[in-house]
C-alpha positions in Angstrom: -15.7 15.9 10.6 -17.1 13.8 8.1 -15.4 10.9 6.3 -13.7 12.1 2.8 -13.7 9.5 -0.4 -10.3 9.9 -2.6 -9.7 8.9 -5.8 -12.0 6.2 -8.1 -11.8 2.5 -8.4 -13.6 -0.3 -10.7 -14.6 -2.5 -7.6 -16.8 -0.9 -4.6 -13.9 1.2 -2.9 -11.8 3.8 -2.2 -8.4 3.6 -2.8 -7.9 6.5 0.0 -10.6 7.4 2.7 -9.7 10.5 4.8 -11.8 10.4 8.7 -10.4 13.7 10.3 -6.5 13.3 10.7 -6.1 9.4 9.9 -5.8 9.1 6.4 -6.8 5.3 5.4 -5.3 3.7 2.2 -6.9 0.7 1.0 -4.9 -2.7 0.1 -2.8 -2.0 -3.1 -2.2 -4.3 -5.4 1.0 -4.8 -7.7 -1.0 -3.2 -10.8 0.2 -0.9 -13.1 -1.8 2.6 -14.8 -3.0 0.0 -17.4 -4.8 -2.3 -14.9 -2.1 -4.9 -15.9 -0.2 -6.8 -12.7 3.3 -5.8 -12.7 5.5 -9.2 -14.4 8.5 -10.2 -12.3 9.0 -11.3 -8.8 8.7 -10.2 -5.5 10.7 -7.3 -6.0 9.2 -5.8 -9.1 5.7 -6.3 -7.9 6.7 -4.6 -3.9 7.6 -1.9 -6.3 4.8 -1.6 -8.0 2.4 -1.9 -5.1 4.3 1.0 -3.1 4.5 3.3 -5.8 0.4 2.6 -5.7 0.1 3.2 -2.2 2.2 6.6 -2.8 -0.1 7.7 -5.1 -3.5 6.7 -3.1 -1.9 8.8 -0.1 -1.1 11.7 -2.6 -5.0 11.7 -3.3 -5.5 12.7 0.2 -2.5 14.9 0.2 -0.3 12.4 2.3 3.2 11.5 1.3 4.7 8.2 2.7 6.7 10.3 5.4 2.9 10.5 7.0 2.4 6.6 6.9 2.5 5.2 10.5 1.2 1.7 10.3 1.2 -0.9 7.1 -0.8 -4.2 6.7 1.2 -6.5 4.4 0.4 -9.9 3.0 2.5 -12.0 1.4 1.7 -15.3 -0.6 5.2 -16.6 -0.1 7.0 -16.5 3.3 9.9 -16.9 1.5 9.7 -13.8 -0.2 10.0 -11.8 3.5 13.7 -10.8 2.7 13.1 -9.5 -1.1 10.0 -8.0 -0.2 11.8 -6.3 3.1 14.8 -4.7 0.9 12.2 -2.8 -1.4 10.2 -1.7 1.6 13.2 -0.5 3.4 14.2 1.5 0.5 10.4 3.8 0.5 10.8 3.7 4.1 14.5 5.1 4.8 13.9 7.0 7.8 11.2 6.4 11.1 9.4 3.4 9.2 6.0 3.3 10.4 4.8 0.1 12.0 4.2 -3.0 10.2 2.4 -6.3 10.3 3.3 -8.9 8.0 1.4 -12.3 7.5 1.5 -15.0 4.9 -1.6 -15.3 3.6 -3.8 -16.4 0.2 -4.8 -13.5 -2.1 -8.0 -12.9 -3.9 -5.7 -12.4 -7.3 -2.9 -14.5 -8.6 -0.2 -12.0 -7.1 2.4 -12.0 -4.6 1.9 -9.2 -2.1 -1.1 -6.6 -1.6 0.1 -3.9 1.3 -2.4 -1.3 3.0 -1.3 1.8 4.8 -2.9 4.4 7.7 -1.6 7.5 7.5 -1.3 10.6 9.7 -1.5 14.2 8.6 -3.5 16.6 10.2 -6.4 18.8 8.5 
């Protein structure tokens, strides 16, 4: 089965790519409809990039219940136990699993998250 391209972006990718079952979600950003990033903290922008992530994985017809493995970065360490009560709240039952690293971001934000989905064709 060939790869499938969702949705439209203004740099060279897709914000959703499905490859037979596997639905891959590229790294979200805490931005909102108007291109803006989110003001606030930690918590406001976690927020913002789930709800991003939700609706990349509705372009493929994928709801969060189908995500089985996220990427995260965060700029702060410190920001692991804000960051982890949002997440916890989109991911109530069966999280999926997770990797987590501190790490520099390309824009001056405070987390960027990525998720592979599962949901058969």
């Amino acid at each position: 089965m060939p790869k499938q391209c969702f949705g439209t972006s203004h740099v060279p990718l897709s914000p959703a790519v499905r490859a037979g079952d596997m639905v891959y979600v590229s790294g979200q950003v805490p931005v909102g409809s108007d291109g803006v990033v989110v003001k606030g903290g930690i918590a406001e922008q976690t927020e913002q990039v789930l709800l991003n992530v939700k609706a990349a994985l509705a372009l493929a017809g994928c709801t969060m219940d189908d995500v089985v493995k996220t990427t995260v970065w965060l700029e702060n360490a410190s920001d692991f136990g804000a960051f982890n009560a949002v997440y916890a709240r989109h991911f109530p039952k069966d999280p999926p699993a997770r990797t987590t690293v501190e790490s520099r971001l390309m824009i001056d934000i405070k987390i960027e998250v990525e998720a592979v989905a599962y949901r058969p064709v």
